[in-house]
Every structure is written in structure tokens, then in C-alpha cells.
N, C-alpha and C positions, 0 to 999 in steps of 0.2 A: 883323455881318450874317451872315457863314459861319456861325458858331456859333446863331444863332437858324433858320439854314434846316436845319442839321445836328438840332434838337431835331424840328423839325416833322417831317423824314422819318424821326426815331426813331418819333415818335407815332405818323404813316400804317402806319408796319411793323406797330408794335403791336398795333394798330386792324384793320387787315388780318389778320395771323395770329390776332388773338381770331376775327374773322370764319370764316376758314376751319375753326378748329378746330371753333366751335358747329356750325359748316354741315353738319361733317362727323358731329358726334354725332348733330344732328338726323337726318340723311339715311341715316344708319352702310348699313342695307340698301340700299339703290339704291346708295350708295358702294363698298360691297363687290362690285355684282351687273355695275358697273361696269368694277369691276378685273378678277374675272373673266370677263371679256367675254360676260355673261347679260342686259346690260340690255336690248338690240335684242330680241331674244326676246319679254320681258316684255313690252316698250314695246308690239309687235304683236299681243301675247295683250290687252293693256286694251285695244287701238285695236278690238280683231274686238271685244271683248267690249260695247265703248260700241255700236257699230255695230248687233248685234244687237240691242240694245236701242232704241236711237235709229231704227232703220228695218226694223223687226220686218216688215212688210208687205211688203218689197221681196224679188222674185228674185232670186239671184245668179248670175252665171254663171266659170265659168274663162275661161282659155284655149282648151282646145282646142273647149269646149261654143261660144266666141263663133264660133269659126272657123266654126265645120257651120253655125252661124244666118248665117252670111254665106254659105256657098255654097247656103242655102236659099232666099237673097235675102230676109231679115229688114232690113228698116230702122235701120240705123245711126244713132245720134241722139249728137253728139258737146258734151261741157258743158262745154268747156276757152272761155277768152278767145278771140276772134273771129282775133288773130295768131296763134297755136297754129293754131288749127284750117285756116288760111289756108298755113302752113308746109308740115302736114302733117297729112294725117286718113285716116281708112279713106274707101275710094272709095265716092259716091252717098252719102254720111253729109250730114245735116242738124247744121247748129252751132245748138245753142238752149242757150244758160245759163241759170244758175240765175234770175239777173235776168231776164232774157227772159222765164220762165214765169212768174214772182213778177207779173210786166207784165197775164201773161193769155197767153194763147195767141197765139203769132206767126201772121204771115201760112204761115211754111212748114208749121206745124201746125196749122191752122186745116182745111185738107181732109183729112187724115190719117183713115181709117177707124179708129173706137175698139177693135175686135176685130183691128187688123194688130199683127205681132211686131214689138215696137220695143228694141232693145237699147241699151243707154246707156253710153256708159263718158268715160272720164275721163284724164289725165296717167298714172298712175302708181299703184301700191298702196296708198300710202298717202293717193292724194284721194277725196273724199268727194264732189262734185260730182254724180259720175254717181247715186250714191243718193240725192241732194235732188234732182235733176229725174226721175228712174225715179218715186219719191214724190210727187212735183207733177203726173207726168204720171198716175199711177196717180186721185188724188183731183181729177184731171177727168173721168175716164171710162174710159182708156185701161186696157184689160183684161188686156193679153199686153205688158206691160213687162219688164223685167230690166236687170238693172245689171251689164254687166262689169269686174267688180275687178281684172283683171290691168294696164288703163290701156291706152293708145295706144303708153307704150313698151314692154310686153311685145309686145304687137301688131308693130312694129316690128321688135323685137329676134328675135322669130321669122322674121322676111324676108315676113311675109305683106303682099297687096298694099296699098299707100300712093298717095296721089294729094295734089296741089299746088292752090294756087286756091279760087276759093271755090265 
């Protein structure tokens, strides 16, 4: 019994290490881009690069451009899950996800003027939320959307104001 469980974890080795070796022939550049710690870079040069293309029609905004729309009093439109936004969100922000607009227009934007500045943002840099509801809200009507890319935790991480509840 020793001796047949001893062949089997020869095999899985062998089977394993063939594995990593193709893996790594296949992959040789992304494995190298790896090592030298260039893959993050890239990974974010293809994620802007899909983005661009995938939501061509969307405004973007930074950080400091979201802050001035907030002390302009521009409409905060938050696309993170209903606990997220519940935690923590920019103050007077509406929570409408992606589902929510896919729904049709909520009750909280259903009186919403189509010509008011609505900013939209999301988690973090790299989610995509706030550019599929900016998007949904733009091909209902809505004229003066934008999406801001830097997320609720850049937003945060900057100390600008936060509020609790819903």
C-alpha cells in the first residue's frame, strides 16, 4: 500500500511540474513581466484600454475634478451593493446599481432633472460599476453624467467628507 501511494505522488509531481513548465512556456512574457514586477502596470494599461473602448461615450472624471463637482453641489449617484453604500458613501449620494437601472429607473431617479450634473462612482479603480450605470443613465436621457474612476476609497483615502445610513 506505501509503495503504491509513493508511485501515485511520483506521477502528481510529474504531471504537476510538466504543468508548470508548459505554463510557463506558454505564458514566458506575462511570466517574465511578473518577475520583474511590470505585470500591474500592464494589467491597468489593458483594463483603461478595454474601458475606453467598452464605454467610449462616458465622461471621466479624477479626483480632485469629483471633489469641485461636489462642492458645486452635483449629484452624487453611488453603484456599489446597497451594504457598501450603507457603511459608507459621499454625503446626499443616491445608491442606484447597476441592477437597479437594468430594472428601469428607480423611484430616487425617476424625478431627477435629465440636464442636472450626476457624478457616478464606484469602490475603487479598478470597478467598473460606476461606468455601466453613468452609461445606462446617459441612454435614458441623462445629459451631464460622468463617472468618477478614482472610487469611494480614493474619495475616502483623501479625508473628504463621508456619511453613514442610508
Amino acid at each position: 500500500m506505501n509503495r503504491v501511494w509513493r508511485q501515485d505522488l511520483a506521477w502528481a509531481g510529474l504531471i504537476l511540474g510538466a504543468a508548470v513548465f508548459i505554463g510557463l512556456v506558454q505564458q514566458w512574457p506575462l511570466a517574465r513581466q511578473a518577475w520583474q514586477g511590470e505585470l500591474s502596470p500592464l494589467l491597468a494599461q489593458v483594463r483603461d484600454q478595454r474601458r475606453a473602448e467598452q464605454f467610449q461615450g462616458v465622461k471621466t472624471v479624477n479626483l480632485a475634478q469629483a471633489y469641485a463637482l461636489f462642492q458645486q453641489g452635483s449629484l452624487f449617484v453611488d453603484a456599489r451593493p446597497a451594504d457598501e453604500f450603507t457603511e459608507l458613501h459621499v454625503p446626499k449620494s443616491l445608491n442606484i446599481t447597476p441592477d437597479m437601472v437594468e430594472a428601469g429607473l428607480t423611484e430616487k431617479a425617476k424625478g431627477l432633472a435629465r440636464d442636472r450634473e450626476i457624478v457616478v462612482y464606484c469602490g475603487q479603480v479598478s470597478c467598473d460599476l460606476a461606468l455601466k450605470v453613468a452609461e445606462k443613465l446617459q441612454s435614458l436621457g441623462f445629459t451631464r453624467v460622468t463617472a468618477f474612476m478614482g472610487g469611494f476609497r480614493a474619495w475616502d483615502e483623501a479625508g473628504y467628507p463621508a456619511d453613514t445610513g442610508k
